[in-house]
C-alpha positions as CSV (number, residue, x, y, z in Angstrom):
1,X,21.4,-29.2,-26.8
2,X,18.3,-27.2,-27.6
3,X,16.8,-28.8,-23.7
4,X,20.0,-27.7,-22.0
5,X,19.5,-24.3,-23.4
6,X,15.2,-24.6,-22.7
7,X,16.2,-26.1,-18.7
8,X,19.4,-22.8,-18.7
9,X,16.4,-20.3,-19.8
10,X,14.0,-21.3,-17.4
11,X,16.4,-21.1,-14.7
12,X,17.7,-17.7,-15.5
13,X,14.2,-16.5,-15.7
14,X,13.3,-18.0,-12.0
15,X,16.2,-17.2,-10.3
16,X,14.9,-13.4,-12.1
17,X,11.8,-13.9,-10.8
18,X,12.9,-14.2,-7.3
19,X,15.8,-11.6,-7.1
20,X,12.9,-9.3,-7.9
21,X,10.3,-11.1,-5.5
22,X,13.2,-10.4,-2.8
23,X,14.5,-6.8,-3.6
24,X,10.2,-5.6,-3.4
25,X,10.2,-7.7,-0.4
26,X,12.9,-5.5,0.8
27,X,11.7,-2.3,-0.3
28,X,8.2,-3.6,1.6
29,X,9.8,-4.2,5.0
30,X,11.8,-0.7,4.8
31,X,9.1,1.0,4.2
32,X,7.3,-0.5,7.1
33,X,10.1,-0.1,9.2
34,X,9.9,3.5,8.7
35,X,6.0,3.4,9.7
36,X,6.6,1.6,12.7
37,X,9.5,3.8,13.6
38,X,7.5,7.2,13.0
39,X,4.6,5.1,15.3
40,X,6.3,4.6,18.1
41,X,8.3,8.6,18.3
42,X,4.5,10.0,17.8
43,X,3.4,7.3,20.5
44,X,6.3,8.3,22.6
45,X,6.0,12.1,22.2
46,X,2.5,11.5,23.1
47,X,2.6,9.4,26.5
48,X,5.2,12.2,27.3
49,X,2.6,15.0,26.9
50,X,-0.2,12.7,29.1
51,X,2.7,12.1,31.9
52,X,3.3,15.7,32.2
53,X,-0.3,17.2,31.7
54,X,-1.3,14.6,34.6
55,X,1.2,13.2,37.1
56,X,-0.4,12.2,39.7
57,X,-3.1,10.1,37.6
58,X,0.2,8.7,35.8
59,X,1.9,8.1,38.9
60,X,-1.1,6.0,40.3
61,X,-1.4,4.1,37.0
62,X,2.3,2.7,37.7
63,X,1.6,2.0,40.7
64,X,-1.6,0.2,40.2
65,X,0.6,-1.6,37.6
66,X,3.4,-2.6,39.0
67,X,0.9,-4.0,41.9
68,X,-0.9,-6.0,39.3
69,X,2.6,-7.6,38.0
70,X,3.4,-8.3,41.2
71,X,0.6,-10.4,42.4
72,X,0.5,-12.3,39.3
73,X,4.8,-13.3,39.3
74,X,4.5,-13.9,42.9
75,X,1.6,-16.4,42.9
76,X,2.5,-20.0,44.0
């Protein structure tokens, strides 16, 4: 009896180990989630500012890029 209880106690304290393991885990990816989140609005709200502070440079960058992409996908 005194295994069973050893072999119960061991389990209770892994399967502790791991719900705690998991819920930082979760707390982890939130909080990155939130960095990412703020990373991309300031990234955003930045490539706005450059698109209106130069247009015509932005507007040549699109189209030098959509020229690239279209070489390349249109190869055979």
């Amino acid at each position: 009896m005194e295994t069973l209880d050893k072999v119960s106690d061991s389990a209770h304290e892994a399967y502790d180990k791991i719900t705690r393991a998991s819920s930082h885990a979760v707390d982890v990816i939130g909080e990155k989630g939130e960095q990412l989140k703020k990373s991309e609005q300031r990234l955003m709200k930045n490539c706005r500012g450059y698109i209106s502070e130069n247009p015509i440079a932005s507007v040549s960058i699109a189209v030098a890029a959509s020229f690239l992409l279209s070489c390349l996908l249109c190869r055979r």
